[in-house]
KOLDRENVO-700780 format. One line per 10 residues: for each residue x, y, z of N, C-alpha, C. Coordinates in Angstrom, 3 decimals. Each point is the difference from the previous one (the first is absolute). Example, Ala and Ser with C-alpha at 12.3 -4.5 7.8 and 13.67 -1.06 7.14 Angstrom:
2
13.190,-5.690,7.800,-0.890,1.190,0.000,0.900,1.200,0.000  -0.350,1.050,-0.720,0.820,1.190,0.060,-0.770,1.090,0.730
# end
This chain:
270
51.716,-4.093,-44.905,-1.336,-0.006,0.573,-0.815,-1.057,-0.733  -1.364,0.183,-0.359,-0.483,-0.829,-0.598,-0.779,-0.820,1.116  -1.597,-0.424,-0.201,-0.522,-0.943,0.443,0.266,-1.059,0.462  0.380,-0.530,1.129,0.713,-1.533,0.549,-1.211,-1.282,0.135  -1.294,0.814,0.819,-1.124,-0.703,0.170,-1.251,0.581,-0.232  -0.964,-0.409,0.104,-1.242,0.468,-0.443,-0.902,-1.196,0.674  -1.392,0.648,0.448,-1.094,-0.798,-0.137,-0.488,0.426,1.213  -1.141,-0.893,0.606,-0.987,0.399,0.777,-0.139,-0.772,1.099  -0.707,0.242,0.868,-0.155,-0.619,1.378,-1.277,-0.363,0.559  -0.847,-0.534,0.491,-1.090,0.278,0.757,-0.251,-0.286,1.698
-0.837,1.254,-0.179,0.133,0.827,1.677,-1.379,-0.055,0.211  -0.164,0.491,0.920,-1.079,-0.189,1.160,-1.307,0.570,-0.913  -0.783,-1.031,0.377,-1.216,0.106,-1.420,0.178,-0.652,-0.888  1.017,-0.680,-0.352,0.234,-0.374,-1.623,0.050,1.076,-0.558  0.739,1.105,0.374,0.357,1.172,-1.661,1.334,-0.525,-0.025  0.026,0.203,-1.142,1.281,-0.262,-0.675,0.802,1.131,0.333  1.144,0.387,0.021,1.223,1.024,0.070,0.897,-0.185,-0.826  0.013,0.821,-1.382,0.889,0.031,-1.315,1.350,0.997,0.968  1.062,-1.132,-0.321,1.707,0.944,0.584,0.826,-0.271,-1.322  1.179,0.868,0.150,1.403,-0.236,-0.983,0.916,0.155,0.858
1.111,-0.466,-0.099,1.398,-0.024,0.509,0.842,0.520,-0.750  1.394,0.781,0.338,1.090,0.276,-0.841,0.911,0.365,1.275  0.988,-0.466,-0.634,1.389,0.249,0.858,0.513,-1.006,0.032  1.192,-0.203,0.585,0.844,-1.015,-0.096,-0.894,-1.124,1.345  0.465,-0.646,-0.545,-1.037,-1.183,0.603,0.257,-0.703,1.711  1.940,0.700,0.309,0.140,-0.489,1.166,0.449,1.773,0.807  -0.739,0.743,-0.014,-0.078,1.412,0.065,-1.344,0.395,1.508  0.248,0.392,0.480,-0.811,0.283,0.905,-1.822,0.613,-0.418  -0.713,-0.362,0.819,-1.252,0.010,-0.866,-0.345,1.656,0.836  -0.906,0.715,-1.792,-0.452,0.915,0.462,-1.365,0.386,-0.395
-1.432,-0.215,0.428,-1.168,0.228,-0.305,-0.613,1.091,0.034  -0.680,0.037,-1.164,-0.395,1.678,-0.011,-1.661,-0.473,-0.404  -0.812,0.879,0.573,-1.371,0.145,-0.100,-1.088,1.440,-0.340  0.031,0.074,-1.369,-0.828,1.148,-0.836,-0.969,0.388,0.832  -0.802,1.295,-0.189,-0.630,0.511,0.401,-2.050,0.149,-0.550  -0.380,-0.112,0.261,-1.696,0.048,-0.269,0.066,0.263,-1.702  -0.180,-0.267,-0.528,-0.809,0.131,-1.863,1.618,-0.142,-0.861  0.765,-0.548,0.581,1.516,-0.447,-1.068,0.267,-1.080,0.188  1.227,-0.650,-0.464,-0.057,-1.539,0.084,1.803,-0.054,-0.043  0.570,-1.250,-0.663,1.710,0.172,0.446,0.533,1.397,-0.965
-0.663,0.368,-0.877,0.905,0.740,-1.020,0.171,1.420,0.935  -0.863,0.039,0.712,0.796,1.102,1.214,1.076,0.199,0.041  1.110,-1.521,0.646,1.191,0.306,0.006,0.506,0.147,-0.939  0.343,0.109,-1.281,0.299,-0.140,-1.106,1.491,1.075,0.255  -0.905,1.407,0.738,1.299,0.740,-0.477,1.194,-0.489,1.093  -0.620,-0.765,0.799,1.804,-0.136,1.400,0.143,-1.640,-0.791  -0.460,-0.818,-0.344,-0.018,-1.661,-0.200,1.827,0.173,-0.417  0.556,0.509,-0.823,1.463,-0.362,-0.669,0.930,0.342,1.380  0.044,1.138,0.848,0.369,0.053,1.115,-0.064,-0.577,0.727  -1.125,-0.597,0.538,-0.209,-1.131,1.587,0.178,-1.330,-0.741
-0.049,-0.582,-1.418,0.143,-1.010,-0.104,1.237,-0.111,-0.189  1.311,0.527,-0.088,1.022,-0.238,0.025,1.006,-0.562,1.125  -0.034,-0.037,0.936,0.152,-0.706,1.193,-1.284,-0.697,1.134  -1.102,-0.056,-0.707,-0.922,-0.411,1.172,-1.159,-0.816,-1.253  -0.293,-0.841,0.906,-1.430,-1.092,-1.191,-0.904,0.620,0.555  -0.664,0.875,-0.782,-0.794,0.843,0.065,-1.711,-0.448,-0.441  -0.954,-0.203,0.960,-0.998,-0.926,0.014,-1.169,1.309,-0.578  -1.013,-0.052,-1.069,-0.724,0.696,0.296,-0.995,-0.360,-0.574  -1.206,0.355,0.573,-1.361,-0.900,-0.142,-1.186,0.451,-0.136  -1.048,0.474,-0.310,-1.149,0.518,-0.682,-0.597,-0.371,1.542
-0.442,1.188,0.671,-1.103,-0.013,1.053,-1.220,-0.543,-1.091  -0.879,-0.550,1.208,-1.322,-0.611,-0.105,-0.796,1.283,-0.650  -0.606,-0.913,-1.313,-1.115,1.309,-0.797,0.653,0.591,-0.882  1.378,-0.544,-0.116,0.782,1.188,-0.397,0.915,-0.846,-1.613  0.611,0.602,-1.126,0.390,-0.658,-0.728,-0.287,-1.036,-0.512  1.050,-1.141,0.513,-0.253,-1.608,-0.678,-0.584,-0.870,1.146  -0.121,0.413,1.043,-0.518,-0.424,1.438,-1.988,-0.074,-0.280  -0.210,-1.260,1.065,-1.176,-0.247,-0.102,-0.470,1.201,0.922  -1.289,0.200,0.103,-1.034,1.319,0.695,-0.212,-0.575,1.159  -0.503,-1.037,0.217,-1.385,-0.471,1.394,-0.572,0.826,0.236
-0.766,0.306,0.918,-1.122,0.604,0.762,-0.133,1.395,0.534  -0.331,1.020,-0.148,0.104,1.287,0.563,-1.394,0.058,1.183  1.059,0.635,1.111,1.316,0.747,0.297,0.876,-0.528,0.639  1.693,-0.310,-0.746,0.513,-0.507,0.663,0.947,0.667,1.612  0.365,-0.754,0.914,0.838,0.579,0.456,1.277,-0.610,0.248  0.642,0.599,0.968,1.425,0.273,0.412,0.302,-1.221,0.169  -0.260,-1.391,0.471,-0.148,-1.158,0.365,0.195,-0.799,-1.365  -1.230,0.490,-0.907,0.442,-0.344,-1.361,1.365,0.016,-0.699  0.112,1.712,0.278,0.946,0.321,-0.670,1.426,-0.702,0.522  -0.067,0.179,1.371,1.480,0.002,0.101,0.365,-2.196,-0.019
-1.191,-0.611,-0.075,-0.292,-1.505,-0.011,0.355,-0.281,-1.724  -0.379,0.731,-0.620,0.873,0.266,-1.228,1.314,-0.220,-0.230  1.031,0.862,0.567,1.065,-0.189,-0.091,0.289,-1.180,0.813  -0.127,-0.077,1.266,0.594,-1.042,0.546,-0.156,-1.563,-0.815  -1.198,-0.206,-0.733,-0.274,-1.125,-0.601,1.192,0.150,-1.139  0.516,1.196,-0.921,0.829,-0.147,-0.831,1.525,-0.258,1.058  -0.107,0.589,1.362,1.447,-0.427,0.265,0.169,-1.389,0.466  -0.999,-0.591,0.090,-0.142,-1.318,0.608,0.480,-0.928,-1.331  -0.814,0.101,-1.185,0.294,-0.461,-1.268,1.088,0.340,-0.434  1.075,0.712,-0.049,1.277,0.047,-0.183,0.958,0.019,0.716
-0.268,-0.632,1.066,0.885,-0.291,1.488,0.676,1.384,0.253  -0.373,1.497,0.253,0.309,1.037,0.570,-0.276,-0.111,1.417  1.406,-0.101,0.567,-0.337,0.239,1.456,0.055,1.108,0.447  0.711,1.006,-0.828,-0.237,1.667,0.311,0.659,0.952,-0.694  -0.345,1.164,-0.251,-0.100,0.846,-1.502,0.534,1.422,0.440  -0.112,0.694,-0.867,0.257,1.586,0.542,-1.451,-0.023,-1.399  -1.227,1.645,0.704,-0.621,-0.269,-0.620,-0.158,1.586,-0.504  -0.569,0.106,-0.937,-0.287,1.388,-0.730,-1.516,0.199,-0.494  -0.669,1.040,0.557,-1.459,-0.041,-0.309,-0.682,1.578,-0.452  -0.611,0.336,-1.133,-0.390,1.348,0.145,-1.469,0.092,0.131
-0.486,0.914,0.750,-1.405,0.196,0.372,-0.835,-1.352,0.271  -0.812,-0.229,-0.455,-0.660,-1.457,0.365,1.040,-0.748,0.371  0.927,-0.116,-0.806,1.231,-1.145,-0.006,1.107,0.230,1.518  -0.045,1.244,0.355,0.155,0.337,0.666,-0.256,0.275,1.953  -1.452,-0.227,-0.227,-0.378,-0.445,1.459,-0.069,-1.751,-0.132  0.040,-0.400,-1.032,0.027,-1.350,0.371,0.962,-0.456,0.394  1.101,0.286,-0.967,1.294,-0.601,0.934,0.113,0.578,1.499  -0.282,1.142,0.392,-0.063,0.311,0.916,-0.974,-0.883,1.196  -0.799,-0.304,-0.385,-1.415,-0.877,0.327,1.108,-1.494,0.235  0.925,-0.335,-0.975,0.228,-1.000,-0.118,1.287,-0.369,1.210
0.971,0.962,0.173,0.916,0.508,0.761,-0.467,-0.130,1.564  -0.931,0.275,0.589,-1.194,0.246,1.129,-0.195,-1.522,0.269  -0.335,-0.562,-1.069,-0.665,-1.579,0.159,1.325,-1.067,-0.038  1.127,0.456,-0.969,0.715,-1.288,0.104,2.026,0.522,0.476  -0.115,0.914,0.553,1.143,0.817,0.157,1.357,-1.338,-0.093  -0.121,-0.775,0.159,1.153,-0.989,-0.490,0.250,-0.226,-1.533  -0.878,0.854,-0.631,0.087,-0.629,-1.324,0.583,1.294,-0.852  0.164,0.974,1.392,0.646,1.583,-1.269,0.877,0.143,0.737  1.105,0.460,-1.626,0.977,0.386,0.713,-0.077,1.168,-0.034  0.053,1.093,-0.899,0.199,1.331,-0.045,-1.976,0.456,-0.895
-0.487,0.934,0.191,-0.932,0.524,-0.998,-0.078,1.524,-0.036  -0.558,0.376,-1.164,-0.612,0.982,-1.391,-0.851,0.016,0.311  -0.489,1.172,0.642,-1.652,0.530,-0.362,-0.326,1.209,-0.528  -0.423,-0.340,-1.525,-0.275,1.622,-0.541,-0.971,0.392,-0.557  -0.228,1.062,0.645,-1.568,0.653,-0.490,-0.800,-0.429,0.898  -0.360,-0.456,1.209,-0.995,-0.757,0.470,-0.340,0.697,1.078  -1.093,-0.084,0.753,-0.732,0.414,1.115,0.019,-1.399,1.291  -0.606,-0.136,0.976,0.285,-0.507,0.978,-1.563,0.190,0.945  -0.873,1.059,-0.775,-1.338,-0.299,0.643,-0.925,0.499,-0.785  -1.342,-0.018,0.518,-0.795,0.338,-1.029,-1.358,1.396,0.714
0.394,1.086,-0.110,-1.256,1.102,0.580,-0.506,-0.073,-1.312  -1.378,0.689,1.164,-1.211,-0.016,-0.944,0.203,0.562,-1.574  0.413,1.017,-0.115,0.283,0.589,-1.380,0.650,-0.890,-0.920  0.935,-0.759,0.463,0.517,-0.944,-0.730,-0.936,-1.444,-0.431  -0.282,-0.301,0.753,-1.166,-1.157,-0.747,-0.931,0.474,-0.360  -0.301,1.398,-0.012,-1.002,0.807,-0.635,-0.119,0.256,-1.665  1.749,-0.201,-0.348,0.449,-0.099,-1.051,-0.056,-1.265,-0.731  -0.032,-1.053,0.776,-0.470,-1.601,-1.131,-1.387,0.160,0.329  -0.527,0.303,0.866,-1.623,-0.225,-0.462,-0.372,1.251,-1.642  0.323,0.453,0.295,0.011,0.979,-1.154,0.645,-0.809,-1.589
0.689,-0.564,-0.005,1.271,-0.760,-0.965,-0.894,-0.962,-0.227  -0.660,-0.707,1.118,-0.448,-1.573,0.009,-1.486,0.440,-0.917  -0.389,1.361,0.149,-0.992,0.046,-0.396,-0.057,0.380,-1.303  0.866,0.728,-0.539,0.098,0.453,-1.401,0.765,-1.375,-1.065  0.473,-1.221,1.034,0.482,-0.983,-0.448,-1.066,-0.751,-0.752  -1.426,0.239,1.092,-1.697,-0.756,-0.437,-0.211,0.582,-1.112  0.348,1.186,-0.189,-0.960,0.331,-0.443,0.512,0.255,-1.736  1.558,0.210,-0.173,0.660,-0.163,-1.187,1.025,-0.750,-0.143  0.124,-1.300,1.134,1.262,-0.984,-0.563,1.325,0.515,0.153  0.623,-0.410,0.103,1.676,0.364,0.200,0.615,1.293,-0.692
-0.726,0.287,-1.419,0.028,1.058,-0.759,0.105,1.351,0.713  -1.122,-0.017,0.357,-0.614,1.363,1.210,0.920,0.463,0.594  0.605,-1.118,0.349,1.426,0.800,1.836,1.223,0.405,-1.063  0.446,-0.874,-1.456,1.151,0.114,-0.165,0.792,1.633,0.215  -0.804,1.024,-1.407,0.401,1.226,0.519,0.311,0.588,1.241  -1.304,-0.142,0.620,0.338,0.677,1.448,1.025,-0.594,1.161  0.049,-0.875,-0.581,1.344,-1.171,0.848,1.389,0.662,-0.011  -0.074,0.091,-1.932,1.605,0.433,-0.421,0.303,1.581,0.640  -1.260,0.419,0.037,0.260,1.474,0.205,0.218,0.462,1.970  0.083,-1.103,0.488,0.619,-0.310,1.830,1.265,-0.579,-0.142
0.086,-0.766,-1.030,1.310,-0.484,-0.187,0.894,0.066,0.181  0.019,1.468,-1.134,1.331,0.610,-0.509,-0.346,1.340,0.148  0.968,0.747,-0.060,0.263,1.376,0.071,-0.724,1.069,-1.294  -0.546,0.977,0.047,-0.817,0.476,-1.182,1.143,0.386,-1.133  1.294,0.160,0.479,0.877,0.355,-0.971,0.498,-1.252,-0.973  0.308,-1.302,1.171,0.145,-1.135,-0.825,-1.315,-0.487,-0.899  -0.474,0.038,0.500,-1.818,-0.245,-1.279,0.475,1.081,-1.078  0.341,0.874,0.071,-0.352,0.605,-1.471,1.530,0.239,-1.002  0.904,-0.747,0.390,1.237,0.105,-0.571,-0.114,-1.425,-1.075  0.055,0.218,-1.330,0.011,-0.713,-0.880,0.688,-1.882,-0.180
1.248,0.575,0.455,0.946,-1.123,0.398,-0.410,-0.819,1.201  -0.873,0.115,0.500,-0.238,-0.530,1.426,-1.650,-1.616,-0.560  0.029,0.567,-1.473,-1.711,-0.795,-0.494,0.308,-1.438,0.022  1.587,-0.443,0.073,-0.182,-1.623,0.153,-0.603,-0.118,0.853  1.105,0.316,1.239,-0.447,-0.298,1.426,-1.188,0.113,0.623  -0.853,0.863,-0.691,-1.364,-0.026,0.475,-1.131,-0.840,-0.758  0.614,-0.298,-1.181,-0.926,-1.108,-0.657,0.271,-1.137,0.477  1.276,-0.291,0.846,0.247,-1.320,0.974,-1.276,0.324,0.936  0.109,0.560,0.660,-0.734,0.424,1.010,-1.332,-0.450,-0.358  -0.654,1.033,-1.113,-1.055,-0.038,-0.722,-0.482,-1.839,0.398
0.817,-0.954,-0.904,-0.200,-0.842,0.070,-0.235,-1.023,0.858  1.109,0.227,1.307,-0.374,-0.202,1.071,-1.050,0.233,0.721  -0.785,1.234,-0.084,-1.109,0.019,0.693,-1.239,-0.567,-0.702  -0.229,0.135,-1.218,-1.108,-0.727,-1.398,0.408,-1.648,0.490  0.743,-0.710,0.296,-0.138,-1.092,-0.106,-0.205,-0.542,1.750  0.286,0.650,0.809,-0.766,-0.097,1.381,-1.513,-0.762,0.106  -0.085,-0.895,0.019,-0.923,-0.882,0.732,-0.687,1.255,0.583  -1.771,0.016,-0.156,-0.485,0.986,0.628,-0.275,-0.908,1.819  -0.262,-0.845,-0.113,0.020,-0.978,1.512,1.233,0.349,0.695  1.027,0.032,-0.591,1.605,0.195,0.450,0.195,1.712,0.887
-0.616,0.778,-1.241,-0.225,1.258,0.475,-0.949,-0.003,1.209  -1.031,-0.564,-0.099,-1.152,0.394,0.971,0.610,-0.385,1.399  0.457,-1.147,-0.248,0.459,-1.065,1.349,1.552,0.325,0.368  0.176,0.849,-1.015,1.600,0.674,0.926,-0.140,1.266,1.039  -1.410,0.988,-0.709,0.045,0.858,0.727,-0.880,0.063,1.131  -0.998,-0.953,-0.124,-0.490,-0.461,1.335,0.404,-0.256,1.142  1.317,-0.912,-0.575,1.035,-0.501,1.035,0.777,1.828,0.108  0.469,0.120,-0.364,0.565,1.737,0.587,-0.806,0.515,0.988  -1.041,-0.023,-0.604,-1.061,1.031,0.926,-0.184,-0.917,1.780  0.810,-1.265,-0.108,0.361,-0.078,1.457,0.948,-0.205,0.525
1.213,0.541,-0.431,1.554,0.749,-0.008,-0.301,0.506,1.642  0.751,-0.793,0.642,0.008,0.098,1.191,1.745,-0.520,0.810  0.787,0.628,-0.651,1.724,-0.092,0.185,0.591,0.358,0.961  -0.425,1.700,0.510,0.699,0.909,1.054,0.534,0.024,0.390  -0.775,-0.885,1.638,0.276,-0.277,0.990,1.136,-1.003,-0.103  0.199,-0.930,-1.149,0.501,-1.170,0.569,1.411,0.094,-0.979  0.292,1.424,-0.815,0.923,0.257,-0.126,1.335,-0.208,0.897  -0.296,0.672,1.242,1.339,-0.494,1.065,0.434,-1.739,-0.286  -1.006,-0.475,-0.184,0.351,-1.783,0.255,0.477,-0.302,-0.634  0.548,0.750,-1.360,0.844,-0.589,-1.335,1.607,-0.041,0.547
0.430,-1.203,-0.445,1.349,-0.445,0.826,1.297,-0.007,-1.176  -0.748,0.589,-1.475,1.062,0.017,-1.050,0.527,1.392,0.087  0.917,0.217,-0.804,0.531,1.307,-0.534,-0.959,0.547,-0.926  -0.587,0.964,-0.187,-0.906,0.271,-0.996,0.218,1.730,-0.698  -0.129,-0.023,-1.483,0.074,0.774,-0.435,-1.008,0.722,-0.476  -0.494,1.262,0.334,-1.694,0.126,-0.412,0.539,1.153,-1.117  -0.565,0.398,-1.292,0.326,0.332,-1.552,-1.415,0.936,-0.245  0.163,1.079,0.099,-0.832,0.809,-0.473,-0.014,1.068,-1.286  -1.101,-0.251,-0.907,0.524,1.530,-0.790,-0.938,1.272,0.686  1.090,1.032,-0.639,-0.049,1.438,0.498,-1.798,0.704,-0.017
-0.249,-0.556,-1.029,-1.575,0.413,-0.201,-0.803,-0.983,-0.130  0.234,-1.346,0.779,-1.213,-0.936,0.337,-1.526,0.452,0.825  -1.033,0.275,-0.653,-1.275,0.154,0.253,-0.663,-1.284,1.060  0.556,-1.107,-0.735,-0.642,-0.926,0.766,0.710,-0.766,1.154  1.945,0.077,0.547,0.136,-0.353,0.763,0.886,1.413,0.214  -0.373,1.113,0.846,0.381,1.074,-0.185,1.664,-0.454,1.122  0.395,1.042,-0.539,2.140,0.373,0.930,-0.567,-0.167,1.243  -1.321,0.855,0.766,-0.066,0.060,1.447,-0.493,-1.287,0.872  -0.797,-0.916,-1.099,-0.372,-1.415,0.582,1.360,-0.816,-0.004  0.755,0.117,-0.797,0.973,-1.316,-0.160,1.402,0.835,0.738
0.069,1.132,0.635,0.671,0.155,0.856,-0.862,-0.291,1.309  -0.830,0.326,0.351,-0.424,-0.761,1.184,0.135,-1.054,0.373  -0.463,-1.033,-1.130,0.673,-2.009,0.123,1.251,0.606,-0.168  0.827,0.186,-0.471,1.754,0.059,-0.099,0.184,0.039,2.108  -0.690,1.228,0.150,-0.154,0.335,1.651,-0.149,-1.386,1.074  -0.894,-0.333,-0.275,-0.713,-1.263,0.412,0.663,-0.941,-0.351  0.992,-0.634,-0.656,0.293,-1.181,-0.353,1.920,0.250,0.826  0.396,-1.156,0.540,1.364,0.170,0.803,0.978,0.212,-0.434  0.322,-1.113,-1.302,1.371,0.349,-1.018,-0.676,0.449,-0.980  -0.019,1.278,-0.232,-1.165,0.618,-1.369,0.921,0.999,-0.423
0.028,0.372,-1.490,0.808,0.702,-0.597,-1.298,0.775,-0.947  0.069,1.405,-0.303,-1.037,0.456,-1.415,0.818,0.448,-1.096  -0.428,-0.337,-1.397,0.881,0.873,-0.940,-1.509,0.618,-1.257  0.294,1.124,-0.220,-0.848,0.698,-0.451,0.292,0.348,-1.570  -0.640,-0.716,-0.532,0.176,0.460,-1.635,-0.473,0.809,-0.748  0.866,1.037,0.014,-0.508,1.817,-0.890,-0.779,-0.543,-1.061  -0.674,1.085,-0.412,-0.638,-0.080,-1.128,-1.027,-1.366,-0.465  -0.472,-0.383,0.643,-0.489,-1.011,-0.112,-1.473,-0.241,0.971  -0.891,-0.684,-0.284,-1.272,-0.551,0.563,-0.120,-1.460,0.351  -0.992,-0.154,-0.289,-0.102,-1.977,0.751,0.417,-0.646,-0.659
0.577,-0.330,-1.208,0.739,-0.559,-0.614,1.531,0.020,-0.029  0.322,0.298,0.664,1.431,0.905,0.122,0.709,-1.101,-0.832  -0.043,-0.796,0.446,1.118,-1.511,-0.725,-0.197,0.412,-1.507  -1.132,0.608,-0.647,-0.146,-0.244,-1.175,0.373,1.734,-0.721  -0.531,0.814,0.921,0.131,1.708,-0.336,1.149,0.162,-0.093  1.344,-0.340,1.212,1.562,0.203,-0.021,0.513,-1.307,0.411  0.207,-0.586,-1.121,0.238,-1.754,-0.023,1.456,0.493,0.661  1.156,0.487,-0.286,1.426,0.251,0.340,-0.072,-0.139,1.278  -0.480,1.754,0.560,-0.195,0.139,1.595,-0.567,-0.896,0.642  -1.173,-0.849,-0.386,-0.200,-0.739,0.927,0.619,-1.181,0.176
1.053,-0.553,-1.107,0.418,-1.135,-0.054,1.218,-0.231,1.100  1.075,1.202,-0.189,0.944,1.048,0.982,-0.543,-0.375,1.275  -1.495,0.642,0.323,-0.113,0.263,1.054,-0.100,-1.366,1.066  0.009,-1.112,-0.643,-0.053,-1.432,0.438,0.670,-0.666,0.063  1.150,0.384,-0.837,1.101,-1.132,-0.232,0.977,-0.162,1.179  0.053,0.915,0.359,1.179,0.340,1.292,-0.705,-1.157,1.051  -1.388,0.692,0.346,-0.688,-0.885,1.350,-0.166,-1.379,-0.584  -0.123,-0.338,-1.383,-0.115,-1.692,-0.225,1.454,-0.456,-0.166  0.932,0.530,0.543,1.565,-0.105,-0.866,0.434,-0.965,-1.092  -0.819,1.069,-0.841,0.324,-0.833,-1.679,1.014,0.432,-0.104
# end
């Protein structure tokens, strides 16, 4: 394994987009895109797995990590103009892609807009629209963001996360001081202008139109992209498969790194 490439791009606006590469270098490309307040160390726990047969691209959403901020609120246009500017800059003509929650409707977002450019995708943890209660929840976030800085959300973040049993098991304090860190170093613009853009999560309908194979990845006790929403898109989408990860919340990749790694490898045939 090991780092092959590194560095940055600039996309629509002039933000910059901080990526890394690993995998063998003439290996089929596979892009993965983090979710709202984390950055690449997300993948951390699957990276030794998918980079072993596939050049595995992964890149700090806008606001986010080593990536420049621009302007809040961004949207879907942004986002998914993002990637395409990094596949343009590394001559990707088409990927299999992996995305959780934020990271997650985008590729999806992205799939919709450039369906020649996917081959297979990962969507985990994510939603597909936005009712009122739900953007009811970043105005609420966006507001305690004003009012105490990135600090404010971290707790209550970790505690949607993960499961109340994984929070209080001793052995579990790296992984959440990753976390920890991930959300403390979130660009508060990044935050504001990611969930703005959510709050007009408008997917549904246009689920049928997705022309890839797609795998949608849920954990068992996700609060924020609950089993009954992401079986509905599973419903809605044509070649759609669901796999459901016990014990686990919106982090699942990070709560049961094993199971969820399992639960992907087959449909990406690593």
């Amino acid at each position: 394994m090991g780092i092959t490439v590194s560095g940055e791009v600039e996309t629509i606006g002039g933000v910059r987009i901080s990526y890394q590469i690993e995998g063998p270098s003439d290996a089929p490309w596979l892009i993965l895109s983090n979710s709202l307040a984390t950055d690449i160390r997300l993948w951390e726990p699957q990276l030794e797995t998918l980079s072993a047969n596939r050049r595995v691209l992964r890149y700090d959403t806008r606001g986010h990590g080593e990536s420049g901020t621009g302007s809040s609120p961004y949207t879907f246009d942004q986002l998914t103009g993002d990637i395409k500017a990094l596949c343009t800059r590394l001559s990707i003509d088409k990927a299999d892609f992996l995305g959780l929650s934020l990271g997650g409707m985008t590729v999806l977002e992205f799939a919709l807009r450039y369906p020649q450019m996917v081959g297979r995708l990962v969507c985990c943890d994510a939603r597909a629209d936005a009712p009122d209660p739900y953007k009811a929840i970043w105005d609420g976030n966006i507001a305690k963001l004003n009012e105490g800085g990135i600090a404010a959300i971290c707790e209550p973040t970790l505690s949607r996360w993960f499961t109340s049993s994984f929070l209080s098991r001793s052995d579990n304090q790296e992984t959440l001081d990753t976390v920890r860190s991930m959300i403390q170093t979130t660009a508060v613009t990044g935050y504001e202008g990611s969930a703005r853009c959510l709050q007009q999560l408008d997917l549904l309908d246009r689920l049928p139109s997705l022309a890839c194979p797609v795998l949608y990845v849920v954990g068992e006790h996700d609060p924020a992209a609950p089993l009954s929403v992401m079986q509905e898109m599973c419903e809605r989408t044509p070649d759609a498969e669901l796999s459901v990860i016990a014990d686990a919340a919106h982090l699942s990749n990070m709560e049961q790194p094993k199971a969820f790694t399992d639960s992907i490898t087959g449909f990406l045939n690593l």
